[in-house]
C-alpha positions as a Markdown table, in Angstrom:
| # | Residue | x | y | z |
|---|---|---|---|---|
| 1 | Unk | 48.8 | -33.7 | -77.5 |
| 2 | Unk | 49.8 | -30.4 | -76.0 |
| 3 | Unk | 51.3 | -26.8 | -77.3 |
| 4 | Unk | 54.5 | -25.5 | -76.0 |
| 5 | Unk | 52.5 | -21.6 | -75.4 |
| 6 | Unk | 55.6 | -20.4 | -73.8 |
| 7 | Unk | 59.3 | -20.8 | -73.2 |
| 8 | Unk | 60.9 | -19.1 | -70.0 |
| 9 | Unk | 64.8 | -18.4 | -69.3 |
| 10 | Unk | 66.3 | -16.9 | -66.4 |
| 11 | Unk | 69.9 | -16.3 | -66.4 |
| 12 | Unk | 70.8 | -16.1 | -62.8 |
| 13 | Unk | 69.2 | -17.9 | -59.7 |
| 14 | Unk | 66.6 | -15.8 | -57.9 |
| 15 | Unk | 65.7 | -13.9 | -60.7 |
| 16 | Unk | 62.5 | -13.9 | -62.7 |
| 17 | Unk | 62.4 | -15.8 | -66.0 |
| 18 | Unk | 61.7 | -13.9 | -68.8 |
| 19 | Unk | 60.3 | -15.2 | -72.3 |
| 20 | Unk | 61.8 | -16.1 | -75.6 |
| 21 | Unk | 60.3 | -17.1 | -78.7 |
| 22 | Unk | 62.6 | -20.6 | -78.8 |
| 23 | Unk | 65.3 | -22.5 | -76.7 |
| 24 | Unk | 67.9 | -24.9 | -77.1 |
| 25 | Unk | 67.4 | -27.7 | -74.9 |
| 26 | Unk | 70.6 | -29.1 | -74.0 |
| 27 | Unk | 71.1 | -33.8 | -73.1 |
| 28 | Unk | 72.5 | -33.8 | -69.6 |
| 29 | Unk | 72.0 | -30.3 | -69.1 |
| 30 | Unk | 68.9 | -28.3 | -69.6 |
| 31 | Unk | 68.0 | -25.4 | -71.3 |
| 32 | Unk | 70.9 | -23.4 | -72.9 |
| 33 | Unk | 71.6 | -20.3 | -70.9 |
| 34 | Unk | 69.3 | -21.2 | -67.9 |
| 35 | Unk | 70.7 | -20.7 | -64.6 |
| 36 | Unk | 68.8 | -23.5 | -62.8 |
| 37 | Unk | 70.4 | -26.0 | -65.7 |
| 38 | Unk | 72.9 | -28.4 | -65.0 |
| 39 | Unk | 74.0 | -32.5 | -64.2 |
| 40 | Unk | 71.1 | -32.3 | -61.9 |
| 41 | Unk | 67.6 | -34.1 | -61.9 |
| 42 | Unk | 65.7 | -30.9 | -62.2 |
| 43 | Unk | 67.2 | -29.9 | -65.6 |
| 44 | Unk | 63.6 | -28.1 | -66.7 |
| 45 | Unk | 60.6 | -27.5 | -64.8 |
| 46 | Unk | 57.1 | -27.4 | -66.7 |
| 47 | Unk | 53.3 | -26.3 | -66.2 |
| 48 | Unk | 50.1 | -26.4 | -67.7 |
| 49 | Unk | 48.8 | -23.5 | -69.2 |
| 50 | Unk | 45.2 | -24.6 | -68.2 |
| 51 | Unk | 46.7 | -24.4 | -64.5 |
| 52 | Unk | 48.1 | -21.1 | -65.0 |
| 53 | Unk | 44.6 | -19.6 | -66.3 |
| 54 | Unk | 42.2 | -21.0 | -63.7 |
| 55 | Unk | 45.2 | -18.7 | -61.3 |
| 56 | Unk | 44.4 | -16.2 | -63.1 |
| 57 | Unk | 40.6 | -16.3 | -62.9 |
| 58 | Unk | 41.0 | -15.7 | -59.1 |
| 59 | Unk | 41.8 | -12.0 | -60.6 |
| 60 | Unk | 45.7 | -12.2 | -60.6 |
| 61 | Unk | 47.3 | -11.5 | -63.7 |
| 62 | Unk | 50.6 | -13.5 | -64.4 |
| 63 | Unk | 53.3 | -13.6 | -67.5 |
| 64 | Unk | 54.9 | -16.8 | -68.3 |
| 65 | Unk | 58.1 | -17.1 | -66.4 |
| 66 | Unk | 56.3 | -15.8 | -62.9 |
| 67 | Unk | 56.4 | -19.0 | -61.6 |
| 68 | Unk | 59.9 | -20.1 | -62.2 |
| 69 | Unk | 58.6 | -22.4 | -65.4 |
| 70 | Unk | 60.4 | -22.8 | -68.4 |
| 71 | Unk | 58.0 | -24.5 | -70.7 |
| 72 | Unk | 54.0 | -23.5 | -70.6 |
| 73 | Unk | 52.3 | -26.4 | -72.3 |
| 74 | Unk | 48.6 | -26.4 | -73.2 |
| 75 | Unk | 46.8 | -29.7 | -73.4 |
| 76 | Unk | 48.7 | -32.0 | -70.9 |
| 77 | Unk | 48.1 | -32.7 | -67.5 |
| 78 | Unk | 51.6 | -33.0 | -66.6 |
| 79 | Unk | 50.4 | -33.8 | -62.8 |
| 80 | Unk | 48.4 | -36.5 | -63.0 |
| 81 | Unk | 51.4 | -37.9 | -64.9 |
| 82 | Unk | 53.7 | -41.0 | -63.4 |
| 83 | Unk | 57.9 | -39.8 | -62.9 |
| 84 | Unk | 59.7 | -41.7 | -65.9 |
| 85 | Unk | 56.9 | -40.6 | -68.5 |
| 86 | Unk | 58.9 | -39.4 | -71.9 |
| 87 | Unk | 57.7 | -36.0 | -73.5 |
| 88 | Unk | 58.6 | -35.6 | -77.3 |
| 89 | Unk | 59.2 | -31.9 | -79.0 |
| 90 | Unk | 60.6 | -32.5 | -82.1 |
| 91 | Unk | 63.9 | -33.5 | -82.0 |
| 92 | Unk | 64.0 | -33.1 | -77.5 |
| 93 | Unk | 62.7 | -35.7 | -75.7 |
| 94 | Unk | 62.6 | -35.1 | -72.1 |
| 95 | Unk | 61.9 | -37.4 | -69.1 |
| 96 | Unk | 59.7 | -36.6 | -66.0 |
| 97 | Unk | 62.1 | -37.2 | -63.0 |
| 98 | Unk | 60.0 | -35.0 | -59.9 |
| 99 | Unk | 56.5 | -34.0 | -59.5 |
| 100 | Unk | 55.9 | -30.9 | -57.5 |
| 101 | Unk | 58.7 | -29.5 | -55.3 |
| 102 | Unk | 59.3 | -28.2 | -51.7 |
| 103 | Unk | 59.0 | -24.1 | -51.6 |
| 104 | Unk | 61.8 | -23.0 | -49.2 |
| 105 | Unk | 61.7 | -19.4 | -50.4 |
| 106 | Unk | 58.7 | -17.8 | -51.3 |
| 107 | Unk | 58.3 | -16.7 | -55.0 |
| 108 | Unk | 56.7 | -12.9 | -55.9 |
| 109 | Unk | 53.8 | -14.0 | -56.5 |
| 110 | Unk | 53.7 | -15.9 | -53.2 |
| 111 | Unk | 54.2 | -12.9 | -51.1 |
| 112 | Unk | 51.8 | -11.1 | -53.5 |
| 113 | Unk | 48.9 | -13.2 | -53.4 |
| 114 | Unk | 49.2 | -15.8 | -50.8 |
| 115 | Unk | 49.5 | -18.5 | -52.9 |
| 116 | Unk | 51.9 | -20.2 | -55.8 |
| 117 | Unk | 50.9 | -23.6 | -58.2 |
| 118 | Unk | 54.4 | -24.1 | -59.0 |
| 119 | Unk | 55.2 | -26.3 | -56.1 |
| 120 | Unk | 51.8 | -28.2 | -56.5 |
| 121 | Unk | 51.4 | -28.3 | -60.6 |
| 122 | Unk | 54.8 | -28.0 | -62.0 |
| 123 | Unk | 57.0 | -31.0 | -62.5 |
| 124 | Unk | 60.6 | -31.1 | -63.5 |
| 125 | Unk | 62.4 | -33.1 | -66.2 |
| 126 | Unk | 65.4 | -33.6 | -67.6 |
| 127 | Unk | 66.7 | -33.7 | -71.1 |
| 128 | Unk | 67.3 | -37.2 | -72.9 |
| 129 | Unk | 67.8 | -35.8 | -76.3 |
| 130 | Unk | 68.7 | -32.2 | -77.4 |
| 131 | Unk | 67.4 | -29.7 | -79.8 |
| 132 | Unk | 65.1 | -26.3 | -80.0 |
| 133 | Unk | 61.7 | -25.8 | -79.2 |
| 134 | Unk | 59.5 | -22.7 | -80.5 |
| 135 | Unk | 56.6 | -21.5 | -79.1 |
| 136 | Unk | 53.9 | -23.2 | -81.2 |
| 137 | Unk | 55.3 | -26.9 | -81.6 |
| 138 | Unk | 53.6 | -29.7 | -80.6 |
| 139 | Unk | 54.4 | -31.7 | -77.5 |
| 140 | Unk | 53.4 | -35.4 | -76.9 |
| 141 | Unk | 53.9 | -38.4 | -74.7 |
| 142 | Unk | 56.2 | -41.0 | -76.2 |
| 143 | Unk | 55.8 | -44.3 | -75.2 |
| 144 | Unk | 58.6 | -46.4 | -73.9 |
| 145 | Unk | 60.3 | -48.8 | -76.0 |
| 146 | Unk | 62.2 | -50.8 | -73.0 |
| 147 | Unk | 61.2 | -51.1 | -69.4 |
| 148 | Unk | 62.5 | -47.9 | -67.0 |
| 149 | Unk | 64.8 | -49.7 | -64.3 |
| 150 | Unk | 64.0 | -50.4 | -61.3 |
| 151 | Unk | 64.7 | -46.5 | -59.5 |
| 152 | Unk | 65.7 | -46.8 | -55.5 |
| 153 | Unk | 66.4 | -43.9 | -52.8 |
| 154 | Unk | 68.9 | -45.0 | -49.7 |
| 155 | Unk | 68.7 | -43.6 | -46.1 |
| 156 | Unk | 71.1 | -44.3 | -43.8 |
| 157 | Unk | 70.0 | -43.0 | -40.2 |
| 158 | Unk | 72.7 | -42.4 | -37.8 |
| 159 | Unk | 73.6 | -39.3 | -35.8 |
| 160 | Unk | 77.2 | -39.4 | -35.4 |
| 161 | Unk | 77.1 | -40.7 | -39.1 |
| 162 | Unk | 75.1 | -37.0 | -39.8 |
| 163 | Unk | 77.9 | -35.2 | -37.6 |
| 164 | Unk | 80.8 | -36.4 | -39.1 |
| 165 | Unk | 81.9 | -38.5 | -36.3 |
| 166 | Unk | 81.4 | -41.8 | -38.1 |
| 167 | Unk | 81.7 | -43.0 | -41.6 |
| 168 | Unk | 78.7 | -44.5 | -42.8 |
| 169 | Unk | 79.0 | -47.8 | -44.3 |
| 170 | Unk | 75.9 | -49.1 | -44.7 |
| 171 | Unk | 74.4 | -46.7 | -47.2 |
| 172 | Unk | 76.9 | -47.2 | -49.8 |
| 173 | Unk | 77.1 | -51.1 | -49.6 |
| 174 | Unk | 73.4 | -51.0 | -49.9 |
| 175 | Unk | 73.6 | -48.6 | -52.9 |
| 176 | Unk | 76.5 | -51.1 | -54.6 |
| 177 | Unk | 74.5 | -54.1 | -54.1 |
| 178 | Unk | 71.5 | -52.0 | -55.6 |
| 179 | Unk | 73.6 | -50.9 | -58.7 |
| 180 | Unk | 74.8 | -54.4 | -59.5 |
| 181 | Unk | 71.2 | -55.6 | -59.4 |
| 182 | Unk | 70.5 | -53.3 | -62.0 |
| 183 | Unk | 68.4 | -50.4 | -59.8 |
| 184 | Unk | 69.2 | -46.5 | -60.5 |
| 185 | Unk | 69.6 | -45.0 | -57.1 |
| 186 | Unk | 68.4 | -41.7 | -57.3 |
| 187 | Unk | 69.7 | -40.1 | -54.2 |
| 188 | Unk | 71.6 | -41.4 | -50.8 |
| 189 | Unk | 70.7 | -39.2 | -47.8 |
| 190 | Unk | 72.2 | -39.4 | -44.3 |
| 191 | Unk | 70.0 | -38.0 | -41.8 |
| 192 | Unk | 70.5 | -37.4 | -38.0 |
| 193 | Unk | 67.6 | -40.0 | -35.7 |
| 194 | Unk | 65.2 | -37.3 | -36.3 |
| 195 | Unk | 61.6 | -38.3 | -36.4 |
| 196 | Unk | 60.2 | -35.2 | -38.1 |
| 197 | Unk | 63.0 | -35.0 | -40.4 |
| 198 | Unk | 62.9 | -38.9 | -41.8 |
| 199 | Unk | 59.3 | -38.4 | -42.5 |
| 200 | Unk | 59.5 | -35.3 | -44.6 |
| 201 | Unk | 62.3 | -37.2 | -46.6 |
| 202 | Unk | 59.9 | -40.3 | -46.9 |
| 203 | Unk | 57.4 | -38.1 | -47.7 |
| 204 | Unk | 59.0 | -35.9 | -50.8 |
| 205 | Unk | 60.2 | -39.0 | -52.1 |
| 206 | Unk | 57.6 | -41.2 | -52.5 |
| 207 | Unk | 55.0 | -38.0 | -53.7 |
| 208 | Unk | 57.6 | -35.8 | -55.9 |
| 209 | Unk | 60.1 | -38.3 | -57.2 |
| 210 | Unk | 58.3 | -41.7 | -56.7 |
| 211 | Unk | 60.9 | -43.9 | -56.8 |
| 212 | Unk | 60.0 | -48.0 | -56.6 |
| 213 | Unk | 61.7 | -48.8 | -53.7 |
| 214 | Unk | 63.2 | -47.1 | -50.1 |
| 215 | Unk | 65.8 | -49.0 | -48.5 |
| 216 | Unk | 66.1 | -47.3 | -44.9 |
| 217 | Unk | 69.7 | -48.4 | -42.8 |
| 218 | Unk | 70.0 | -47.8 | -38.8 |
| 219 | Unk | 67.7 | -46.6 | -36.0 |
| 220 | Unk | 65.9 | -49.9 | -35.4 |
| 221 | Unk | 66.4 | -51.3 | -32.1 |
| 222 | Unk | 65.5 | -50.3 | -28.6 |
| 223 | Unk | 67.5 | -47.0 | -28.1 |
| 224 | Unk | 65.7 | -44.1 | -27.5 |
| 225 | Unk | 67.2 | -42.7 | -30.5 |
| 226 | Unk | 65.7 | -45.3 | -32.3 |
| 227 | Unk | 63.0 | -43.7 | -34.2 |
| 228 | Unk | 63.2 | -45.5 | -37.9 |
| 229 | Unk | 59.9 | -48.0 | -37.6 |
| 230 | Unk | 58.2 | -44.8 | -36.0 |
| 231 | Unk | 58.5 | -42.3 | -39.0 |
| 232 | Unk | 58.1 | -45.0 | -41.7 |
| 233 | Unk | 54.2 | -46.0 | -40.0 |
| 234 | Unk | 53.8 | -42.5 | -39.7 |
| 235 | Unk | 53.7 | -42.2 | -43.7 |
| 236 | Unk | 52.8 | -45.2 | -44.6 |
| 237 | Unk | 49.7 | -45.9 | -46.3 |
| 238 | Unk | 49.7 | -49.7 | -46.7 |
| 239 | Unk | 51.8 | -52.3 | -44.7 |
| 240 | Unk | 53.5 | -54.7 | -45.8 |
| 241 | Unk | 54.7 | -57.4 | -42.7 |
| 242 | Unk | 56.2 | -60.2 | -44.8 |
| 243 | Unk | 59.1 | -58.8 | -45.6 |
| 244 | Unk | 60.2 | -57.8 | -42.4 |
| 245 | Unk | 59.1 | -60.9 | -41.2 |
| 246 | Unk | 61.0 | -62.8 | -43.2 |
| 247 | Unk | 64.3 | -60.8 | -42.6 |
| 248 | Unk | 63.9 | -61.7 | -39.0 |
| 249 | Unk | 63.1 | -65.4 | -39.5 |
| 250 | Unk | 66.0 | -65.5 | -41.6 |
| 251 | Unk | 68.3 | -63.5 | -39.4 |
| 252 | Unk | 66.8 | -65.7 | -36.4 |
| 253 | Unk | 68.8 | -68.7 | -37.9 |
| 254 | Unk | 72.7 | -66.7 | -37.8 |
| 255 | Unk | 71.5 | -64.8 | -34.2 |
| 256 | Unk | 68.8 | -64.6 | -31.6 |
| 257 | Unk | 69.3 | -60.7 | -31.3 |
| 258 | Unk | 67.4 | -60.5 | -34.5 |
| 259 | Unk | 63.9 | -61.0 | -32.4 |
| 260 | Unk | 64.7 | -57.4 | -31.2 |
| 261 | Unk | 64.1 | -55.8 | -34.5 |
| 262 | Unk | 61.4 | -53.5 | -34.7 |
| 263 | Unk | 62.0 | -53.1 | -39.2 |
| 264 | Unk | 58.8 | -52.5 | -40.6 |
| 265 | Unk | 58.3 | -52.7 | -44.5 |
| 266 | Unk | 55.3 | -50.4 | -45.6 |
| 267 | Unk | 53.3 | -49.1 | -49.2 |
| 268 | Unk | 53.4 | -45.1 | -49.8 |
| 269 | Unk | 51.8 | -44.5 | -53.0 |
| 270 | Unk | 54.0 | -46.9 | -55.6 |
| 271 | Unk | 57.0 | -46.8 | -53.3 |
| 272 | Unk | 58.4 | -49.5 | -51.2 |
| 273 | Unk | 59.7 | -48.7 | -47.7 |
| 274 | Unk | 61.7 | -51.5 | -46.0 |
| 275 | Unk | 64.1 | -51.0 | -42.9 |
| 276 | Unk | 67.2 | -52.5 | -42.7 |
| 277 | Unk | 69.5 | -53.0 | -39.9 |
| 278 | Unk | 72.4 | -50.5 | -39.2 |
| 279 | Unk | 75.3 | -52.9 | -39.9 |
| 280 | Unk | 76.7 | -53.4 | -43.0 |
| 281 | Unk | 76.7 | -57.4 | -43.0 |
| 282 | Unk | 73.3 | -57.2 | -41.4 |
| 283 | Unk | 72.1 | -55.1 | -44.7 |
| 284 | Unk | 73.3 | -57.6 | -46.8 |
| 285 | Unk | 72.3 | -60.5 | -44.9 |
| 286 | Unk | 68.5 | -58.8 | -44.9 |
| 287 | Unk | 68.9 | -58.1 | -48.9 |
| 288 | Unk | 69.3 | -61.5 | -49.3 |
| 289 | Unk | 66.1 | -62.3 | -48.0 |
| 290 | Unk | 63.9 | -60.4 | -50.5 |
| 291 | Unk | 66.0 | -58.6 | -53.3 |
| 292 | Unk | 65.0 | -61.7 | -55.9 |
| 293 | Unk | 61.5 | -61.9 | -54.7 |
| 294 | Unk | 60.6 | -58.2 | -54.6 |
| 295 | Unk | 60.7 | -57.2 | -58.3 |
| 296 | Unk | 57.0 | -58.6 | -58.4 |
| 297 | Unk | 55.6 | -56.2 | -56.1 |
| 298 | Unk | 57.1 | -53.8 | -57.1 |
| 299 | Unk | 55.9 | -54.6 | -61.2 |
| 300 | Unk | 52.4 | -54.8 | -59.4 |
| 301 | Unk | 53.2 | -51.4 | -57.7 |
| 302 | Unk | 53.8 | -50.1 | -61.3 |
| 303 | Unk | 51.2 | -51.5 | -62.5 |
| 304 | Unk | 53.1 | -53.4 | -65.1 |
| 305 | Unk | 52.3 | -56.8 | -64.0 |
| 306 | Unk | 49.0 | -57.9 | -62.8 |
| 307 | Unk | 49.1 | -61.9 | -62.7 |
| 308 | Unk | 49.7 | -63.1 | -58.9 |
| 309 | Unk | 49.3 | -66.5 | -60.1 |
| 310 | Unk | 52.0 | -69.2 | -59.5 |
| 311 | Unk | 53.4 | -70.6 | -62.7 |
């Protein structure tokens, strides 16, 4: 159980948030009259108060809003907390979608002190069902009633894709067949063959919004632009070879160019990383392989199901 200590409000972007005594919290949208609310995933962002005074003992003195918060809870642990976990407030009931954030522009209290918990602590929610907080109620974690789907990301790596020059296709037929399996795909990128880029993507994925499953398109073969297999064992934490292995036995029976495939399919955290081919048919032809067999690992990446056995 945790106490809201603080509710922060900012009306424009790039301005400090400021403190009120209550807030309406808004489904779909955030918190009423909050400039960084909106049909986003980052609707409202949270810390811990205990965070916020063990800053403070360094000899820093804060006030709620410095670090871009909108809710100061006492009692919770939001970290150490999984994406999809439910927070009730009364009538609001908000659902974890990112932990931690990338900090592109230094905050005050950044430049002040050297130093900022927001992108390490906080974590950003949005809101499922509406109502008003108050400083002083009580906030819990609410368990689920039904399973949270399967979430997926989607990266298609091409650069004339990433300059305009070509449509991609790939990407959104993966993200269709995805949907009609019943997955929530949480963002499609489109990156350039950039080594360093792919594996900051991977990276603030898996660790901030922790989706269950990668699905990578392009950059697999022999060019020199081909650096796909690269950045995904550069992040990876566990391999996984079978399913790779079984995409190319598979794709081994419709043509022999399928032995040139360097795909890789690898663990980061709870997220699954598999690299598909960069034609569309290829994609699908490669999802055939392990869309109906991967829901298993990915329960046992969860931590939902724990019986390997064969029934």
């Amino acid at each position: 159980m945790g106490i809201v200590t603080a509710i922060c409000i900012s009306k424009q972007r790039g301005t400090r948030k400021e403190p009120v005594s209550s807030a309406r919290f808004e489904p779909d949208h955030g918190v009423a009259g909050d400039a960084h609310a909106g049909n986003w995933h980052r609707q409202v962002s949270l810390l811990q108060q205990e965070k916020i005074d063990a800053f403070q003992e360094k000899g820093i003195t804060v006030t709620p809003g410095a670090f871009g918060e909108n809710l100061i809870v006492s009692g919770i642990d939001f970290r150490s907390l999984p994406v999809g976990t439910l927070l009730r407030c009364g009538e609001v009931l908000l659902e974890m979608t990112q932990i931690g954030k990338e900090c592109h522009t230094h905050c005050a209290i950044y430049h002040q002190t050297g130093d900022c918990i927001m992108p390490r602590e906080g974590v950003f929610a949005r809101v499922l069902q509406g109502g008003t907080i108050t400083v002083g109620d009580v906030m819990d974690i609410q368990q689920r009633q039904t399973p949270m789907p399967w979430q997926a990301a989607v990266i298609t790596l091409s650069d004339q894709g990433a300059a305009g020059q070509r449509k991609d296709k790939s990407g959104p037929a993966i993200v269709e067949r995805l949907e009609q399996n019943g997955y929530d795909v949480i963002e499609q990128l489109l990156l350039p063959d950039d080594q360093a880029r792919l594996e900051r993507e991977l990276i603030r994925l898996c660790d901030q919004r922790q989706p269950d499953l990668i699905l990578t398109t392009g950059g697999t073969g022999f060019s020199q632009r081909d650096i796909t297999p690269e950045a995904t064992l550069a992040v990876a934490q566990r391999h996984v070879p079978g399913i790779t292995e079984a995409i190319r036995a598979a794709s081994m029976q419709i043509t022999k160019r399928a032995m040139l495939s360097r795909a890789v399919s690898v663990i980061r955290g709870k997220t699954l990383i598999i690299n598909l081919p960069g034609s569309p048919k290829a994609c699908m032809e490669s999802m055939d392989v392990f869309l109906d067999t991967i829901p298993h690992g990915l329960g046992l990446l969860r931590g939902t199901v724990h019986d390997c056995a064969r029934v």
